[in-house]
DOVOSE-930780 format. One record per residue: chain; x, y, z of N, C-alpha, C, O in turn. Coordinates in steps of 0.2 Angstrom, whole numbers. Example, Ala and Ser with C-alpha at 12.3 -4.5 7.8 and 13.67 -1.06 7.14 Angstrom:
// residues 2
REC   chain   n.east   n.north    n.up   ca.east   ca.north   ca.up   c.east   c.north    c.up   o.east   o.north    o.up
REC       A       66       -28      39        62        -22      39       66       -16      39       71       -17      42
REC       A       64       -11      35        68         -5      36       64         0      39       67         6      40
//
This chain:
// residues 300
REC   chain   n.east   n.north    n.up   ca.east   ca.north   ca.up   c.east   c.north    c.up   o.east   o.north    o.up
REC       A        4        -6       0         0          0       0        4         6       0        4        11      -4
REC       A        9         5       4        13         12       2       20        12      -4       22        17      -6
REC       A       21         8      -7        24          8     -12       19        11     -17       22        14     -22
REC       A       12        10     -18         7         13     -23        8        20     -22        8        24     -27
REC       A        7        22     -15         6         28     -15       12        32     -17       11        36     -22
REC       A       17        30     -13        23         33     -18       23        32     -27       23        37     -31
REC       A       23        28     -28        21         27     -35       17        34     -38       19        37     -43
REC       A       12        36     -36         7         41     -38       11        46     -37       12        49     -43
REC       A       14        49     -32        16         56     -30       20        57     -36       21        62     -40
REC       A       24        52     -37        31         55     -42       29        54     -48       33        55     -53
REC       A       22        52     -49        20         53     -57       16        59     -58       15        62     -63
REC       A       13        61     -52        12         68     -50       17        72     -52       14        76     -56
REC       A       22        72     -50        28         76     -50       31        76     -57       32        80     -61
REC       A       31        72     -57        32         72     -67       28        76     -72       30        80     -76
REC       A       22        75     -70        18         77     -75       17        85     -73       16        89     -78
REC       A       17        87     -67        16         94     -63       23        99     -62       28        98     -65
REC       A       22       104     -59        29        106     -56       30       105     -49       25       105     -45
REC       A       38       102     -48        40        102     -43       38       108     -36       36       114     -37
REC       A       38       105     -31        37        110     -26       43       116     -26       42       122     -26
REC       A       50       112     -26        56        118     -27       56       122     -33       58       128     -32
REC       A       54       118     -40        54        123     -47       48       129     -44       49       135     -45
REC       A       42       128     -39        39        135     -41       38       138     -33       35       143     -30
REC       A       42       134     -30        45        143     -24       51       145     -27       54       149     -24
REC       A       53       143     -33        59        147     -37       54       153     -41       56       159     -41
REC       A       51       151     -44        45        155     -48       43       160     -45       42       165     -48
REC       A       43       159     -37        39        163     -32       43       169     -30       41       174     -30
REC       A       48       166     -30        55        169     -29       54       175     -34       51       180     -33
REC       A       57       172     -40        59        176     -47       54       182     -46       56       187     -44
REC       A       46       182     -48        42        186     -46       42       191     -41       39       196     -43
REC       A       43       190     -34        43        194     -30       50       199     -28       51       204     -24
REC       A       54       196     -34        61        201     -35       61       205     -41       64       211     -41
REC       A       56       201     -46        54        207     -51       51       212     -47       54       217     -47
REC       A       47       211     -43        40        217     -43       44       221     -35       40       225     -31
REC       A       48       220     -34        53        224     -27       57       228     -31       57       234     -30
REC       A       61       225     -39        64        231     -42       64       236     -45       68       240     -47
REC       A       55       233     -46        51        239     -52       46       244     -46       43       249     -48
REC       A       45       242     -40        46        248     -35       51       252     -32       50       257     -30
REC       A       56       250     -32        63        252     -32       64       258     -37       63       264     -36
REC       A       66       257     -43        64        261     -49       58       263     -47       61       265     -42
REC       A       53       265     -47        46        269     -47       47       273     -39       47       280     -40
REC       A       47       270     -34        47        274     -29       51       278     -27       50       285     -27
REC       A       58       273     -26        60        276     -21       64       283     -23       66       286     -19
REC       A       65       285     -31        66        290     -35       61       298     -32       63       303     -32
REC       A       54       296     -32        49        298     -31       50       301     -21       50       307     -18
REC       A       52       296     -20        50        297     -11       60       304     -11       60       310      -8
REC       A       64       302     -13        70        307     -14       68       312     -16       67       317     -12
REC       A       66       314     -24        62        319     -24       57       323     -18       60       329     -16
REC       A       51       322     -16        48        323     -12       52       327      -7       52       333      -5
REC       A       57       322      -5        61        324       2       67       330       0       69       334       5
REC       A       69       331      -6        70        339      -9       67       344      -9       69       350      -9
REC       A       59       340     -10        55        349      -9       56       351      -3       56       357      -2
REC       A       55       345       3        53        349       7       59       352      11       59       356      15
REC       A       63       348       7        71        349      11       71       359       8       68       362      13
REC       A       72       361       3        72        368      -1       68       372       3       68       378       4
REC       A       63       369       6        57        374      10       61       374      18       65       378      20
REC       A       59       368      20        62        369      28       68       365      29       69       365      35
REC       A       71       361      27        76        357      30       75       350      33       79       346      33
REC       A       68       351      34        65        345      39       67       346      46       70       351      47
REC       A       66       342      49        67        341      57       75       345      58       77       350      61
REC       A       78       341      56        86        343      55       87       351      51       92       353      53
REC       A       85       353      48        83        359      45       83       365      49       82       364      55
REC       A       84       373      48        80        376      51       75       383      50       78       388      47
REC       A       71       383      51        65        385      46       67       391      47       70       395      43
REC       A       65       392      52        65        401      53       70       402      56       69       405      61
REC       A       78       401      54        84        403      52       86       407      59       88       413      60
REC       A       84       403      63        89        407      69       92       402      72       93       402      78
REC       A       96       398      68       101        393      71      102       389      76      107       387      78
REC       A       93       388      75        94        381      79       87       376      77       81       377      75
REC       A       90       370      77        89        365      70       81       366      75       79       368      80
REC       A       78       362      68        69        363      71       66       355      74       61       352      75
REC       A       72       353      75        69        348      81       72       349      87       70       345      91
REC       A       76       353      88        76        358      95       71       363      98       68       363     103
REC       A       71       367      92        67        372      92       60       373      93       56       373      88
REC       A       57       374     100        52        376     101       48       382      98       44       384     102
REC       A       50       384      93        46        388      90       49       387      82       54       390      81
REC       A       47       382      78        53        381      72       49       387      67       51       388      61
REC       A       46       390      70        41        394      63       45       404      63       45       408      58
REC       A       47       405      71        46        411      75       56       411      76       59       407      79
REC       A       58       417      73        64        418      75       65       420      83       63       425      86
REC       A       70       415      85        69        416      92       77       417      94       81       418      90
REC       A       77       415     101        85        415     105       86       407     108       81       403     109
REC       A       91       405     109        94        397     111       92       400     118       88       396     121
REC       A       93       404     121        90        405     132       82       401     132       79       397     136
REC       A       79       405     125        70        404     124       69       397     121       63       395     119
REC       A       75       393     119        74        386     116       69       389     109       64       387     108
REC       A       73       392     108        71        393      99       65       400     101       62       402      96
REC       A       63       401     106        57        405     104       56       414     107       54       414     113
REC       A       56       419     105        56        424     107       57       427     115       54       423     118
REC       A       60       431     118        55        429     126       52       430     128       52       430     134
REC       A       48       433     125        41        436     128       36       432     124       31       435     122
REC       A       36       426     123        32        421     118       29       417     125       32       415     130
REC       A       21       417     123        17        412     130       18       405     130       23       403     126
REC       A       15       402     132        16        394     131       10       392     124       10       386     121
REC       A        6       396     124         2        396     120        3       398     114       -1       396     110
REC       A        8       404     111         9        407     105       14       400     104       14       397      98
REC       A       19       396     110        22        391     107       22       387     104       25       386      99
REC       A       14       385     107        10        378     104        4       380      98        1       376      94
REC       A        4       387      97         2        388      89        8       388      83        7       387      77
REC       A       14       389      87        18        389      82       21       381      81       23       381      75
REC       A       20       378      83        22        370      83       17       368      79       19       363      76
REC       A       11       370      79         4        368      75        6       370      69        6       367      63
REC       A        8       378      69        11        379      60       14       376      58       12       374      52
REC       A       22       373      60        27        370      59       23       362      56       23       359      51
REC       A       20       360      60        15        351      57       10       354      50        9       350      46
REC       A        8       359      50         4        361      45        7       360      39       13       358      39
REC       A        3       362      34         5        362      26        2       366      23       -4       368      23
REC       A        7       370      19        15        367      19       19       369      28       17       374      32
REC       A       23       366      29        25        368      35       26       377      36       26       381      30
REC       A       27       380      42        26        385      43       22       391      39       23       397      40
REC       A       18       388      34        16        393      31       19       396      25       17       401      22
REC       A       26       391      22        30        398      18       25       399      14       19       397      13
REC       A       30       406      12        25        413       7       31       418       8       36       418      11
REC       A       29       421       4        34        427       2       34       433       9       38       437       8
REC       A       32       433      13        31        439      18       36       439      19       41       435      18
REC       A       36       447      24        43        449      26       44       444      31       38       442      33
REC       A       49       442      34        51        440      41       59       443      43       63       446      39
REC       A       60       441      49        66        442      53       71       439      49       69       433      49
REC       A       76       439      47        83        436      43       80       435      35       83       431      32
REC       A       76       436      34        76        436      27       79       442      22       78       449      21
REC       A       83       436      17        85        442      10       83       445       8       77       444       9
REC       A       84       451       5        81        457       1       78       455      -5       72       457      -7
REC       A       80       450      -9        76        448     -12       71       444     -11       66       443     -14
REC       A       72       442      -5        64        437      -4       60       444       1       55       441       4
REC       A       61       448       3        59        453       5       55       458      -2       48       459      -2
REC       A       58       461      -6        54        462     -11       49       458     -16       45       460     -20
REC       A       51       451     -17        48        446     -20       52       447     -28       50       443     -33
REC       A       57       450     -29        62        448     -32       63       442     -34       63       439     -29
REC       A       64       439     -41        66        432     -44       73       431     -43       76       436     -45
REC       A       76       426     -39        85        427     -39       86       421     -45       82       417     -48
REC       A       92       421     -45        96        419     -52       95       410     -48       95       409     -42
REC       A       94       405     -55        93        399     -54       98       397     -52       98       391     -51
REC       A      107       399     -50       112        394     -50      110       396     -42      105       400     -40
REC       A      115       392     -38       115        391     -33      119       395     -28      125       395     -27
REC       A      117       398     -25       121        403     -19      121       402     -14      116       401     -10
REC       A      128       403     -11       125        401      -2      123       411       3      125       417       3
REC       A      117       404       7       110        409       9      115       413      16      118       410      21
REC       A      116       420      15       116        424      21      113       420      29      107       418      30
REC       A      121       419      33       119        416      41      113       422      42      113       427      40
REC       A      109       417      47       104        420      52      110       427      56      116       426      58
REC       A      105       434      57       107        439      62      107       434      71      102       432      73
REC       A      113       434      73       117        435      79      112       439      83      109       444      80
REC       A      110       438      90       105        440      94      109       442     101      113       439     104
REC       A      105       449     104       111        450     109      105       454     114      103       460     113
REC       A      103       450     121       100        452     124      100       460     129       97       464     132
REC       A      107       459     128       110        465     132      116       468     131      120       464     129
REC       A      119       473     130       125        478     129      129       481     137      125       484     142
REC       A      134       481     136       138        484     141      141       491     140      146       490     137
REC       A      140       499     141       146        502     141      148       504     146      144       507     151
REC       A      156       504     147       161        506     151      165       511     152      169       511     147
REC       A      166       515     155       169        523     158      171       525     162      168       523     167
REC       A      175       529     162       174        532     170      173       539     169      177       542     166
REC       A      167       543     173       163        550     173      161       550     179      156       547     182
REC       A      165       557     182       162        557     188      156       564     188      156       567     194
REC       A      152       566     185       147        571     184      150       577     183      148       582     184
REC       A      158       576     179       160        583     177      164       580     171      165       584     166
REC       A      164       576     170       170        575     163      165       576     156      161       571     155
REC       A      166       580     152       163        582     144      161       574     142      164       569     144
REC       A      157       574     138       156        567     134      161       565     129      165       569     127
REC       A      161       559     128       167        555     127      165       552     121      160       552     119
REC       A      170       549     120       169        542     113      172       537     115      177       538     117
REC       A      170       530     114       171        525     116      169       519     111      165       520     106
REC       A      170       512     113       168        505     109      163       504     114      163       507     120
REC       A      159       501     114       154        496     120      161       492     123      167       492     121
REC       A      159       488     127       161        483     130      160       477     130      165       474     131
REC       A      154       474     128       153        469     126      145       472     125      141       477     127
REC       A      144       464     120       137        463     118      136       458     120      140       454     118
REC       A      131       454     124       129        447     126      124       445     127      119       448     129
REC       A      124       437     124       118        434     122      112       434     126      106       434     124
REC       A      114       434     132       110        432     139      111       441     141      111       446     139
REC       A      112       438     148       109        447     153      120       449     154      124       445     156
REC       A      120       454     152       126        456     158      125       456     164      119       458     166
REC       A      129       454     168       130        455     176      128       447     177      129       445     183
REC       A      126       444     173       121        437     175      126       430     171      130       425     173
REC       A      123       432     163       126        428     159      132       428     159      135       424     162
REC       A      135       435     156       141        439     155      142       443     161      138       446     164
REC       A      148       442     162       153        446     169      151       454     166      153       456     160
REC       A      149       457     171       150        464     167      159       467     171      161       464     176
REC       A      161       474     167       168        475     171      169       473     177      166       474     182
REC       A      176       469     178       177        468     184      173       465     189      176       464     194
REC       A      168       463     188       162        458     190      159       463     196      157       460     201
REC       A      159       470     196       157        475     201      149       475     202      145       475     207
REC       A      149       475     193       141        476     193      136       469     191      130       470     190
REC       A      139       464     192       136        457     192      128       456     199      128       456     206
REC       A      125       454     196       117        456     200      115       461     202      110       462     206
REC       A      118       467     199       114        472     201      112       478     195      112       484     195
REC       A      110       473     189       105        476     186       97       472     186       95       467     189
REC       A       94       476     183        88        474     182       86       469     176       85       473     171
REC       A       85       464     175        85        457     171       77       459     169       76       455     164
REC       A       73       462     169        68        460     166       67       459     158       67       464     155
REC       A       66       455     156        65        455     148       59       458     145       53       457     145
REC       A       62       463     142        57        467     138       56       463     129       60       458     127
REC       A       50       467     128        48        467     123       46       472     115       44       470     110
REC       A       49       478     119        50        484     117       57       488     119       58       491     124
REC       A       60       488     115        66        494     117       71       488     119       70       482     120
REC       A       77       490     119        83        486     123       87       487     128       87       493     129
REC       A       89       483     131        95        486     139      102       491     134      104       491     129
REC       A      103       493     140       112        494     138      113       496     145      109       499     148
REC       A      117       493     148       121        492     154      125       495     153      129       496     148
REC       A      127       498     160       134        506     160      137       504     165      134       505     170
REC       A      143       502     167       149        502     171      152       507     171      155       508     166
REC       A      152       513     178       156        518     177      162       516     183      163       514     189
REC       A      166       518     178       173        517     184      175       522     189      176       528     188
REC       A      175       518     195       177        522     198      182       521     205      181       517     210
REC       A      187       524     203       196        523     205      196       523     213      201       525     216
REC       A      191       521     218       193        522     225      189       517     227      190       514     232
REC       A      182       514     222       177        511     228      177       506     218      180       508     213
REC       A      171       500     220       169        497     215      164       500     210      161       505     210
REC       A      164       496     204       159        503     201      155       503     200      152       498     202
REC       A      151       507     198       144        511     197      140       506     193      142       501     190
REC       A      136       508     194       133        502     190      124       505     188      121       507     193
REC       A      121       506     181       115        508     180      114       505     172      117       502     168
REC       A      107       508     171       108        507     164       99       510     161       95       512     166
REC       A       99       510     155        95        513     152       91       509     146       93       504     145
REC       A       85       511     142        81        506     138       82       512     131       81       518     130
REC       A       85       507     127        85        511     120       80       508     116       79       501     116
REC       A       76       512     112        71        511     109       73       508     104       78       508     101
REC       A       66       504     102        67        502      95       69       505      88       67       510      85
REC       A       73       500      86        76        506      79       84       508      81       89       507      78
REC       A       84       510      88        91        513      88       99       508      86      100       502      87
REC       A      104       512      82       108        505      79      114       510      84      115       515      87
REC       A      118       504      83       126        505      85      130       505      80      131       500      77
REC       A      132       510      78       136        509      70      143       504      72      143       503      78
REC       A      148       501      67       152        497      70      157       504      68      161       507      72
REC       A      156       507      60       162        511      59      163       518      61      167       521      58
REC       A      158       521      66       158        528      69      153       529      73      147       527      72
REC       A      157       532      79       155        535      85      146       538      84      144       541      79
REC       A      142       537      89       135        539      87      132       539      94      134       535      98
REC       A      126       544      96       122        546     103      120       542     100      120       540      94
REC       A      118       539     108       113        532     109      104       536     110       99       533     111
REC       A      105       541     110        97        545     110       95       539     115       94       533     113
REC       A       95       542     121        91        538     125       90       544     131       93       548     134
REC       A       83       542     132        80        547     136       80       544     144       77       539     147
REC       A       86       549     146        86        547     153       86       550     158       90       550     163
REC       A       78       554     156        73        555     161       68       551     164       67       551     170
REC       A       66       548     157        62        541     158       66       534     159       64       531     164
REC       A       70       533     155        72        526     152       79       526     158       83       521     157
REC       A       82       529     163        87        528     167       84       524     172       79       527     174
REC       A       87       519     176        90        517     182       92       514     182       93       510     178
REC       A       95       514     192        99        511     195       96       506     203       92       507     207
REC       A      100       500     201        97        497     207      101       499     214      100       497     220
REC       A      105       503     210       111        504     217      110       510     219      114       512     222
REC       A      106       514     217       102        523     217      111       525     214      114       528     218
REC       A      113       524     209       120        529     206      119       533     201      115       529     197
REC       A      120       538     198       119        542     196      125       544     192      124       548     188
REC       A      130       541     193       136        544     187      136       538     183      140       540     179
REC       A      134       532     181       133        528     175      128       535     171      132       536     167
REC       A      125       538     171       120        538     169      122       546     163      119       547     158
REC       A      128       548     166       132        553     162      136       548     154      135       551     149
REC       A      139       539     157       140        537     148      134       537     144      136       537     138
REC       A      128       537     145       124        536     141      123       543     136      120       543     130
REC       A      127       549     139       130        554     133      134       554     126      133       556     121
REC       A      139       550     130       145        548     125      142       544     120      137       541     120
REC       A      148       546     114       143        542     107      149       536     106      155       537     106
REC       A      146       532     105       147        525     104      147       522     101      141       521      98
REC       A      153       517      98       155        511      92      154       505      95      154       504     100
REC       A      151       500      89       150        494      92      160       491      90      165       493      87
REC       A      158       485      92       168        481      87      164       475      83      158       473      83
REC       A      171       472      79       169        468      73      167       462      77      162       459      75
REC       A      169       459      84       165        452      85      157       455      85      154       451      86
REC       A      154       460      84       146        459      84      144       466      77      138       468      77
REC       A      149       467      73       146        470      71      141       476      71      137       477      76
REC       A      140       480      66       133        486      69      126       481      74      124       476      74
REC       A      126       486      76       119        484      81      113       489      80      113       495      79
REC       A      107       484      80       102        489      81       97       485      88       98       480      92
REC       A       93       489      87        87        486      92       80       483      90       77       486      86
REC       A       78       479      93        71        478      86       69       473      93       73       468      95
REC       A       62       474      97        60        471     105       63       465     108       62       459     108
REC       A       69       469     110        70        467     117       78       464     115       83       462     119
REC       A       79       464     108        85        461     106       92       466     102       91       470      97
REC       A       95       465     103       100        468      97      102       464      94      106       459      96
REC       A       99       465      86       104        462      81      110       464      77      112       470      75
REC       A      113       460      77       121        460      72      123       459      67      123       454      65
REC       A      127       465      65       125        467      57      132       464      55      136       469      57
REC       A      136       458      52       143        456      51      142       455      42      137       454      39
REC       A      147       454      40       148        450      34      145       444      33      146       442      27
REC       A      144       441      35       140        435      34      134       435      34      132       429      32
REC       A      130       440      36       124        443      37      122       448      30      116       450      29
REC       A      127       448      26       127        453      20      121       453      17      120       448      14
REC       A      117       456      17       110        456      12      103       455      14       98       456      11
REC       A      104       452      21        96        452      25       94       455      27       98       460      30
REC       A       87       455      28        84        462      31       79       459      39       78       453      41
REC       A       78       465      41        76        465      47       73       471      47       74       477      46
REC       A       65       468      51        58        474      54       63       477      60       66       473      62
REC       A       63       485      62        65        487      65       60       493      68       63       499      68
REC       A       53       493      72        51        499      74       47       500      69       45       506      68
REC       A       44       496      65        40        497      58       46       498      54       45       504      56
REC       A       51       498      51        56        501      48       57       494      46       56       489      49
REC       A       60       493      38        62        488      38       71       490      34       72       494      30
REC       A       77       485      36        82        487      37       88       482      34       87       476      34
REC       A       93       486      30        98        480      27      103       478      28      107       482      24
REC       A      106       474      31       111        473      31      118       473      27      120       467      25
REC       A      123       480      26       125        480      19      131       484      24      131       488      28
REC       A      139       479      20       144        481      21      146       481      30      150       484      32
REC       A      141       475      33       144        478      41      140       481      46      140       480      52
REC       A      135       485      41       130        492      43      125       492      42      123       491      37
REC       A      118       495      46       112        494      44      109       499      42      109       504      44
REC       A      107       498      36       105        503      31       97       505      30       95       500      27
REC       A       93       509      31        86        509      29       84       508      23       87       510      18
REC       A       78       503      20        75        503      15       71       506      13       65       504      11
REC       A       72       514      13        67        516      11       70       524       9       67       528       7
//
């Protein structure tokens, strides 16, 4: 009985296909139809991943160009500061998570021709640029506060001078101000209008003075000549230490230096106008502004 039955199977097998001949078959076809999606898609899926790359970068990308990748970046849509993890500082938690919903939307954050904050001149006028390829002007350098330094004791003429530094975070806090005199003893609030500058006056018997003043928006720091900081310090002065002779440098006209380039003010930040920054523009007090040669220039 089982010799019959063998008998049958391999007359079967003779006249039929073997089990091995057609999972070879099976094979062959499912390697066709992987190479002809291979070809078909995976060109298509590269593609795609270019467009979106030329728009935003992707995750790794950074949308709104303030130099921090947009998978860091708690605001990938809103030029912001690295203190604010990518987002302004006067941003709620709520302007955050709109801006996070524009970033997921489509197209991500909305591109469109509008003005924004580090945008070229030509994408600022809506200008066609030439089809070769150019590398895009770094995002503007952001500087939450400025230092100037002197010594005035409520008689010496006004003076000319460099700043002291410009820094990311607060003087006194982040950045050592002079001599570490005036360290905690300015006022940190973050504004939204107008900018800090911080004044260290020197003074040759005791530690120094220490005050500062809010310059308006708009106001710049030339890099290549001396300029009044026009700051009104009737209003716009104090001191946490009640001093009174910081409040004489805010006369002196004043240069920024090349690590920051010209400076202006635009709520609560000073931005930095360098060579590498060559050709973008910046809202400035309703003003919009170019960056050209180092310097900020009005468009208008």
């Amino acid at each position: 009985m089982k010799i019959t039955n063998i008998t049958k199977i391999t007359k079967i097998t003779k006249k039929g296909v073997s089990p091995i001949g057609l999972l070879g078959e099976i094979v062959i076809v499912l390697a066709v139809i992987i190479i002809l999606l291979a070809i078909v898609i995976v060109p298509r899926f590269f593609q795609q991943s270019e467009i979106v790359s030329g728009q935003i970068g992707g995750i790794q990308g950074d949308a709104d160009k303030d130099s921090i990748r947009n998978f860091f970046d708690k605001c990938p849509c809103t030029f912001g500061d690295s203190l604010y993890e990518g987002c302004p500082a006067a941003f709620t938690e709520e302007q955050k998570q709109t801006d996070v919903k524009k970033y997921n939307s489509e197209p991500p954050c909305g591109i469109t021709g509008e003005v924004k904050i580090g945008a070229t001149a030509d994408e600022q006028t809506g200008q066609k640029t030439s089809t070769e390829q150019k590398t895009e002007p770094a995002a503007f350098k952001q500087y939450q506060s400025v230092e100037i330094f002197g010594g005035d004791d409520l008689g010496a003429d006004p003076q000319d001078g460099d700043i002291k530094q410009a820094c990311a975070g607060w003087v006194g806090l982040n950045c050592p101000s002079e001599d570490n005199d005036c360290d905690d003893k300015f006022n940190l609030k973050p504004l939204t209008e107008g900018c800090w500058i911080m004044a260290s006056e020197d003074d040759d018997t005791d530690s120094n003075d220490c005050g500062q003043a809010m310059a308006d928006d708009g106001t710049s720091i030339s890099l290549g000549s001396n300029k009044d900081l026009n700051v009104d310090l009737t209003n716009d002065y104090q001191s946490k230490t009640d001093e009174n002779e910081p409040k004489n440098l805010f006369s002196w006209k004043w240069k920024s230096k090349t690590d920051y380039g010209s400076l202006i003010c635009s709520k609560g930040f000073w931005y930095g106008c360098k060579e590498a920054n060559e050709g973008r523009v910046l809202d400035a007090a309703g003003k919009i502004y170019r960056c050209v040669g180092s310097e900020w220039a009005r468009m208008d």
